[in-house]
N, C-alpha and C positions, 0 to 999 in steps of 0.2 A: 548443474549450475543454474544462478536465475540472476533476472536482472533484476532483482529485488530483494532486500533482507528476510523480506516477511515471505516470501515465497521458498528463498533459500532454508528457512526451518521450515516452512508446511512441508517440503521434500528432503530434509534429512541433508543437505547438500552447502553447497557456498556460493556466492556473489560470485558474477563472473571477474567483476575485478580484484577479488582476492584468491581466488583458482587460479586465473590467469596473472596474476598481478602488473592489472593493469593499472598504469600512473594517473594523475588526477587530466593532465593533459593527455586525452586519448590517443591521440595520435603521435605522440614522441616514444613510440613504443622499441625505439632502438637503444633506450635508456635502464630497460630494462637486462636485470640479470636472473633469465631464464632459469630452472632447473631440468636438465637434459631427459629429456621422460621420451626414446622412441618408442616404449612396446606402446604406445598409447595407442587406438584404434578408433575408440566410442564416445562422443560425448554429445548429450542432452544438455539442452539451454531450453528453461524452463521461463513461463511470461512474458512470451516474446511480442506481445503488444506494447512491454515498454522496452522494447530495442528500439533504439533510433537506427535509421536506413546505414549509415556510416558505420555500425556495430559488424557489421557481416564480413566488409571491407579488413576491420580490426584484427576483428577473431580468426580469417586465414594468415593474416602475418601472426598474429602472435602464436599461433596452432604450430605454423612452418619453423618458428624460432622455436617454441619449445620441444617439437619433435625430433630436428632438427633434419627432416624432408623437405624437398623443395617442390611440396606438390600441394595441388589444391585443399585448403583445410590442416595441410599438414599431413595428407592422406587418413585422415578421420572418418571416420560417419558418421554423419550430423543430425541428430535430430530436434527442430525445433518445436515444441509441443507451448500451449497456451491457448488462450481465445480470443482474437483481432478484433473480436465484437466488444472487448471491455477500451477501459480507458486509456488511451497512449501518452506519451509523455510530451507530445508536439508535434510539429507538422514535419516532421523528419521520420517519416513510417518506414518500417524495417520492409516493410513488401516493395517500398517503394529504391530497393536496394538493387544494383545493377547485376548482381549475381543471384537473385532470388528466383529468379526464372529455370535456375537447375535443381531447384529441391520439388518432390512431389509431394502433391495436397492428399494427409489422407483426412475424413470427420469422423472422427467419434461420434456417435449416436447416441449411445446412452450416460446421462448423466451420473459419476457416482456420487456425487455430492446428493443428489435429489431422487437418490430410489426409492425412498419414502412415502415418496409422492408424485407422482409420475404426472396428475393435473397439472402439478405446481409447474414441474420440469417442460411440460406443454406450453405454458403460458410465458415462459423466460426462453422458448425458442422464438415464439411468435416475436415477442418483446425484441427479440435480439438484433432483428433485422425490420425492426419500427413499424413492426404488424399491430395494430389496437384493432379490439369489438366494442360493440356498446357497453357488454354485458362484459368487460373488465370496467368497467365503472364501478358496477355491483361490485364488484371484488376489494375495488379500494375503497371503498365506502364502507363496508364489514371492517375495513382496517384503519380508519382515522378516528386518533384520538379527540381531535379539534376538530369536532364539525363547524361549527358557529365561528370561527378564526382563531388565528394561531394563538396559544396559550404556554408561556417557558414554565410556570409553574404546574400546568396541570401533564405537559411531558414530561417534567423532571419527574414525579410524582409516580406518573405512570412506569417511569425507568426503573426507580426504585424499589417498586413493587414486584417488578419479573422476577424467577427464581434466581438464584447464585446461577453463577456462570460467564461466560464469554460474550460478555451482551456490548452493545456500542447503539450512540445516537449518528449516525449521519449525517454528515452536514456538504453543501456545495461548496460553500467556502470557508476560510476564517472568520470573520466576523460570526457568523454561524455559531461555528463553535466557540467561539466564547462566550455568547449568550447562555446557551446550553449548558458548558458546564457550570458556566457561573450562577443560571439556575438549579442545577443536581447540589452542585455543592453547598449551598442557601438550604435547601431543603434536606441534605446529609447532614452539615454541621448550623443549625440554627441558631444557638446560643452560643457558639462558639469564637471566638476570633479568628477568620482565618489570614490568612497573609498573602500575596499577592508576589511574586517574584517573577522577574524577567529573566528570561532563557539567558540573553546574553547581554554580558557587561565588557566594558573596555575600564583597562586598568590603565591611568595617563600617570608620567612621571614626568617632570618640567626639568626642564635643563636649569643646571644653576640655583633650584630653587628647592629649600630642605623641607623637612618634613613628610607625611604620607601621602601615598598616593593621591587620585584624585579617582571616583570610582562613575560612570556614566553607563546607565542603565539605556539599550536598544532597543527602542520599543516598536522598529517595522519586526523584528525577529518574535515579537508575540510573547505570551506570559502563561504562567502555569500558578493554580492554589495549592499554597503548601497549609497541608495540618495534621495532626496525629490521624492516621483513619481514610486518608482521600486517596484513592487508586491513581496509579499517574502508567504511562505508556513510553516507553523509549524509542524515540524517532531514530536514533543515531548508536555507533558503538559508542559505550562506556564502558571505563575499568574501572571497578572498588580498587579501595586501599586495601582490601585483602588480597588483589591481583584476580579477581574475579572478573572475566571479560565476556558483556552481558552483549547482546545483539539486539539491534533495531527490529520492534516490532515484540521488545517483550516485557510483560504487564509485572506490578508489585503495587506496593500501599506502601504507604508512607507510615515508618516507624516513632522517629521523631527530626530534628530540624535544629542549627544553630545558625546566629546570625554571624555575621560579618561585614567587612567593608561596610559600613555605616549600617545600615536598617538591610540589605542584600543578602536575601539566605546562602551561605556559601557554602553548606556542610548540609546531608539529607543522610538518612540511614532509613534502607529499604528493605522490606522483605520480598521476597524474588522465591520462589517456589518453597515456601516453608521456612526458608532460611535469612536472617539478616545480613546485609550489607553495606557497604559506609562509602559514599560518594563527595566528592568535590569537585568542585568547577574545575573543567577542563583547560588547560593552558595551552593557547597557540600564540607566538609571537607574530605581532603584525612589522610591516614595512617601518622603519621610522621616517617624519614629515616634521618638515618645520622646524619648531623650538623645542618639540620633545624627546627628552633621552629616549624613554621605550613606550610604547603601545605594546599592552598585552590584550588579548580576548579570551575570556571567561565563560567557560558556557556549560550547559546543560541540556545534553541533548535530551528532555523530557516536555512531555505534555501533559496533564490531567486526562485518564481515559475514558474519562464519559461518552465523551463526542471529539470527533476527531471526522476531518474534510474522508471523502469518499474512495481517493487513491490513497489512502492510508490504508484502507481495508484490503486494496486487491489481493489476491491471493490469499487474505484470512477464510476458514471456517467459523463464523458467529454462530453462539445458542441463539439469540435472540437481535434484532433489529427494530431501529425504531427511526425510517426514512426521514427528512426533513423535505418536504415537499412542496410548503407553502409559497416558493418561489421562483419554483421550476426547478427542474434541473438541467444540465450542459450534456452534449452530443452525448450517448452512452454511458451518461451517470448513472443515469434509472438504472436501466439494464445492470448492471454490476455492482450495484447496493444491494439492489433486491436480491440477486442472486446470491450472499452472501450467507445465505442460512439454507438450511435442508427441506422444511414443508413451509408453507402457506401459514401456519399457525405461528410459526414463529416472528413473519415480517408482521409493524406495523409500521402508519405514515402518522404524519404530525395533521395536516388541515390539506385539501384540495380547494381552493378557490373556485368560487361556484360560476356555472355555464351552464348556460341551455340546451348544450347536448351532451355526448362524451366527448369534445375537442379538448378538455382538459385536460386529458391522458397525453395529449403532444408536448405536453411543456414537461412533464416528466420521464414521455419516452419516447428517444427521437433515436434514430440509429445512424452508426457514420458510413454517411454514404459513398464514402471514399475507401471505405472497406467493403460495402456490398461491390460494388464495382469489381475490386484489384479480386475477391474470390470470385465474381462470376465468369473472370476473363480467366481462368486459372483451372483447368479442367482439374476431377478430382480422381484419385489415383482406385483403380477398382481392384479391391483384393478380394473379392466375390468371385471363387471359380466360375465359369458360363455353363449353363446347362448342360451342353452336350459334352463338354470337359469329366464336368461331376459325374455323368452316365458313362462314361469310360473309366473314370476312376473305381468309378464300382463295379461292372463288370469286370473287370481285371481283378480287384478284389476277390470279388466273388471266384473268379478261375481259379 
């Protein structure tokens, strides 16, 4: 299991709230109707930097009701695998959970993501616990496209140019990324017309009052470009009208587009791994208020995937990266953008804003020191036989 979509496919596995079928209210977990599973024993929760502290609490009630044991976990064994050092989901840290003190710390040492490169893998340890040299200056320096200041044209440019593949621009925030893509896709479709849709719309129907709906575009929920050709990313589950149920965190291109509700694309048909698929906005009934008969919301869990904010990345492997950096980044954002690809060749950054020494490398990597902490106080579990162990093991052997 993982506490993420995008993690739940890198490992073959499910959300813990759909393994566990946990409700939207996490804590009303007595609402739930369990499927009776005792031979269970093992389970793995995977990116556990984005558990919140209250998760751990959860997952022994909901373990004990689906075992149907009345014992810690459900009498499972637990392991939680992930890296504290990347980005967490808010100040509600899973270490910082009352029952976290019975699990042992083991580290992994070696990178598989980065055996390619083992420099690489050296420099994103350091990086991980907000270790900078001079001589990582040098290193981003080889890697910015904008030396002379930030340029969305001449990074689009440059995105476009990297081989096919698994490539992303990173960004700290939204605004970010909708510059970005809104530069890739200027410089993907130039002559083109493209179209401009909000993720989410509210469908209003007035009490007493005849005629069509009334259709209001959301525009804190953000927008995405629609056009033959433009790559887009699913942030959320969607189902096709062929009954195809696609998972957050996975990429297609746009086939083609119909409009609806007034100028509001309502209809997309995607290619999703070779294959075409036909989507529509998503129907959730809202509360009714007021004078209106119904509130519907409308939506699309999509985004254009050029660039997309940094915790959308966790747990991807990227072919290619192309950091945003001209603005700093936030507590272990560096740390876990960069890390997104396998060698050194693969990351680039946009512009480092210039400084008289390396102090520029702290606005892009700063490590959370509320995590060095909870692991230093946290002894680590030694599965290293001890020497004199090992020399009886082998004499005995040897007898």
């Amino acid at each position: 299991m993982s506490a993420t979509n995008t993690g739940a496919i890198e490992i073959g596995g499910e959300t813990i709230y759909k393994a566990l079928k946990l409700p939207l209210d996490l804590f009303d977990t007595d609402v739930i109707n369990y499927k009776h599973c005792p031979d269970l024993e093992f389970v793995v929760f995977d990116e556990v930097s984005m558990m919140i502290g209250e998760m751990l609490g959860i997952l022994d009630d909901a373990l004990r009701k689906k075992t149907g044991k009345n014992a810690l976990f459900g009498g499972c064994s637990i392991l939680l695998s992930g890296d504290l050092r990347q980005l967490s989901v808010g100040d509600d840290r899973i270490f910082q959970a009352d029952n976290w003190y019975l699990f042992d710390r083991i580290e992994l040492k070696k990178s598989i993501r980065h055996t390619t490169d083992q420099e690489f893998a050296d420099h994103l340890s350091r990086w991980a616990e907000g270790e900078v040299h001079p001589w990582d200056l040098q290193f981003f320096k080889k890697r910015e496209l904008c030396p002379d200041g930030l340029d969305y044209k001449t990074v689009a440019q440059a995105f476009l140019a990297l081989p096919p593949g698994k490539n992303a621009i990173l960004c700290a925030n939204r605004e970010a990324v909708a510059r970005f893509n809104e530069a890739v896709v200027k410089e993907k479709k130039p002559s083109q017309n493209v179209l401009k849709t909000y993720r989410h719309v509210l469908e209003k129907k007035m009490e007493g009052v005849r005629g069509p709906p009334h259709y209001e575009e959301q525009e804190e929920d953000g927008y995405f470009h629609v056009a033959v050709g433009l790559g887009v990313l699913f942030t959320g589950q969607m189902v096709s009208t062929e009954n195809f149920r696609v998972k957050s965190g996975t990429h297609g291109v746009i086939l083609g587009f119909e409009r609806g509700y007034g100028s509001i694309v309502k209809h997309l048909r995607i290619q999703i791994h070779g294959r075409p698929y036909h989507f529509i906005r998503q129907y959730t009934q809202q509360p009714i208020y007021g004078n209106l008969r119904s509130l519907v919301s409308l939506r699309f869990e999509i985004v254009n995937s050029y660039a997309f904010v940094v915790h959308r990345a966790q747990g991807m492997t990227l072919d290619k990266v192309i950091v945003d950096t001209s603005n700093g980044l936030g507590t272990a954002m560096g740390y876990t953008a960069f890390s997104r690809v396998r060698t050194a060749a693969d990351l680039f950054i946009t512009h480092l804003p210039k400084k008289t020494d390396f102090s520029e490398l702290r606005h892009i990597i700063t490590a959370d020191e509320l995590v060095n902490r909870a692991l230093a106080e946290q002894p680590l579990l030694d599965l290293m036989p001890k020497s004199e162990d090992l020399a009886k093991e082998n004499k005995e052997a040897a007898t």
